[in-house]
N, C-alpha and C positions, 0 to 999 in steps of 0.2 A: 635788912639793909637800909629801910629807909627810917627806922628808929636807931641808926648806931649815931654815934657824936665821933667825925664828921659824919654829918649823913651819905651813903651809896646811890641812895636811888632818890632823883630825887621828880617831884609831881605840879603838874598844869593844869591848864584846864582840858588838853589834849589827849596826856596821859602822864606814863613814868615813862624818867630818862636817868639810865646809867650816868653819875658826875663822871667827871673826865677823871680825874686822878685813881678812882675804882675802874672805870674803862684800862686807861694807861695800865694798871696792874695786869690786870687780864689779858691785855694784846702781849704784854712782857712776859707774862707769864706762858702762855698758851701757841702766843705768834702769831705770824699774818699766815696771808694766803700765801700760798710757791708761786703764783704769777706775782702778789703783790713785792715780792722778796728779789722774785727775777728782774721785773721791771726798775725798781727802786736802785738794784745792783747795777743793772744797766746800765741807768742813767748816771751815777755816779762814776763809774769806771770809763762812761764816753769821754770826757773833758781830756784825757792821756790820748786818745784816738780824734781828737778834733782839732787839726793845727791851726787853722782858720780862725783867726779871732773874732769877725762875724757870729760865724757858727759858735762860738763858744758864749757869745752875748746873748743868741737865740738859746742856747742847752739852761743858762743859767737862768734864766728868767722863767722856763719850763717847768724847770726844775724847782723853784721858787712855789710857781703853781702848782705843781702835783703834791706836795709837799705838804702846801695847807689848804687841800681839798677845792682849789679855784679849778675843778676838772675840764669844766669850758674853757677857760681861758689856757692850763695847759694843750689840749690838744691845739686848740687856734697856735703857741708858739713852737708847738713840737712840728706843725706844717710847715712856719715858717724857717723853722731851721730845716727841714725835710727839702721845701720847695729852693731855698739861697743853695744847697748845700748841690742838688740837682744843675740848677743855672751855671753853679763854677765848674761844676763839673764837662757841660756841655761847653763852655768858654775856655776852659784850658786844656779839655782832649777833644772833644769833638765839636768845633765851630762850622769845619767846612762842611762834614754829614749835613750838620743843622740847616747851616744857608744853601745848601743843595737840596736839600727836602724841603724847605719853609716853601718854594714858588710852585711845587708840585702838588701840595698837599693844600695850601690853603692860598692858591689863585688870584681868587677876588682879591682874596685881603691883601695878596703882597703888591698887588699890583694897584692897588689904590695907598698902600702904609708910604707913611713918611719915612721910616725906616726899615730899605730892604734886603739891605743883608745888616746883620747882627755883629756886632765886634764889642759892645763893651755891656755890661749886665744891666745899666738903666736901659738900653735900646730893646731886651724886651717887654718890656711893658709899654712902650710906646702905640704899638700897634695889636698885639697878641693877647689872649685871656690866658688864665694859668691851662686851662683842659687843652687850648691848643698848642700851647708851645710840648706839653706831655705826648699828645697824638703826632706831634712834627718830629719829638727824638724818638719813637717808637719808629715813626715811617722811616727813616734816618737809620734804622738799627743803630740807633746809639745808644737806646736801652731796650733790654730783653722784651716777652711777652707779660712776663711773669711781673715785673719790673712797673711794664704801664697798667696792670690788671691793680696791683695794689697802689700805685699813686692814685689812677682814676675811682676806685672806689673809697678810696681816704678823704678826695677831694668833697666828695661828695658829704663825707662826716662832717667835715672841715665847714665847708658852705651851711649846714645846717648848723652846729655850734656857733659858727660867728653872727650867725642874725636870728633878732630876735624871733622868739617861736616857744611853745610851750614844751619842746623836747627837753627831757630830764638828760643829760649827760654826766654820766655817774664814775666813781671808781672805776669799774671793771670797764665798761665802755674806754676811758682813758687808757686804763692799762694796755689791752689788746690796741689799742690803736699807738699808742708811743711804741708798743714793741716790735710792731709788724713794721711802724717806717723805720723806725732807727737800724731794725737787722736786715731787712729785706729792701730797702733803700741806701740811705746814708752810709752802712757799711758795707755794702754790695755794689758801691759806686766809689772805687778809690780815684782821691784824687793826689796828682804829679806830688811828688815829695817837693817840700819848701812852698806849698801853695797857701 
């Protein structure tokens, strides 16, 4: 392979590396992973199921990065379409839960925040961090257990991908992580038709 004309393999001072076009035959030939094939179907088939053109600017940019292996950077937009897609959700069905839980759950904070009840999507970030506005709809039953177990552990991916640090965030890490919030979030949280 690595005497043919074009060369297959080709050599560093690190080592050998399959060229891409020999690669590309191989994957063509042979295939991806069933998670890689799930997730990638996924994410394409989302954009019919995302009325929100917000969300659809977070899917696409995501998508963009998984795409061409920027895995860091996908998960970081797969949060942010995860976490926008969570906020409309709590803004057009469940506001009152929220601002009836926000002074129960987190006291100090509402009672010193400039902004105490919630009514339009920048007003969370005024006062709230993403882990608590999650633990205020969990307290709120406006999302499941199950629901705040995988936000709060994603968050946690999420916080390590976005700063810098020598954690490797790879394919398969991305994949399981875009899967679990898109089916177990995003489409386990419908939101009002026409939103």
């Amino acid at each position: 392979m690595g005497n043919r004309n074009p060369k297959e393999l080709l050599r560093d001072r690190k080592g050998w590396y399959m060229e891409r076009r020999a690669r590309d035959e191989f994957d063509q030939k042979y295939g991806a992973r069933e998670i890689t094939v799930q997730v990638t179907k996924l994410l394409e088939e989302l954009p019919e199921r995302v009325p929100n053109v917000s969300e659809k600017d977070f899917l696409k940019e995501a998508l963009i990065c998984y795409h061409h292996g920027a895995f860091r950077a996908s998960v970081i937009m797969t949060w942010n379409l995860t976490f926008y897609h969570l906020l409309q959700f709590i803004l057009r069905s469940h506001l009152h839960e929220f601002n009836s839980a926000y002074p129960k759950r987190y006291q100090g904070i509402w009672k010193k925040a400039k902004v105490q009840t919630i009514s339009k999507y920048e007003d969370f970030a005024v006062d709230l961090k993403e882990s608590e506005i999650i633990e205020t709809a969990k307290s709120g039953n406006i999302i499941t257990s199950e629901v705040f177990k995988t936000l709060d552990a994603k968050l946690d991916v999420r916080n390590t991908a976005a700063h810098p640090n020598l954690t490797h965030v790879g394919q398969l890490q991305a994949e399981e992580f875009i899967h679990s919030l898109i089916t177990n979030v995003v489409l386990s949280l419908p939101l009002p038709d026409g939103v």
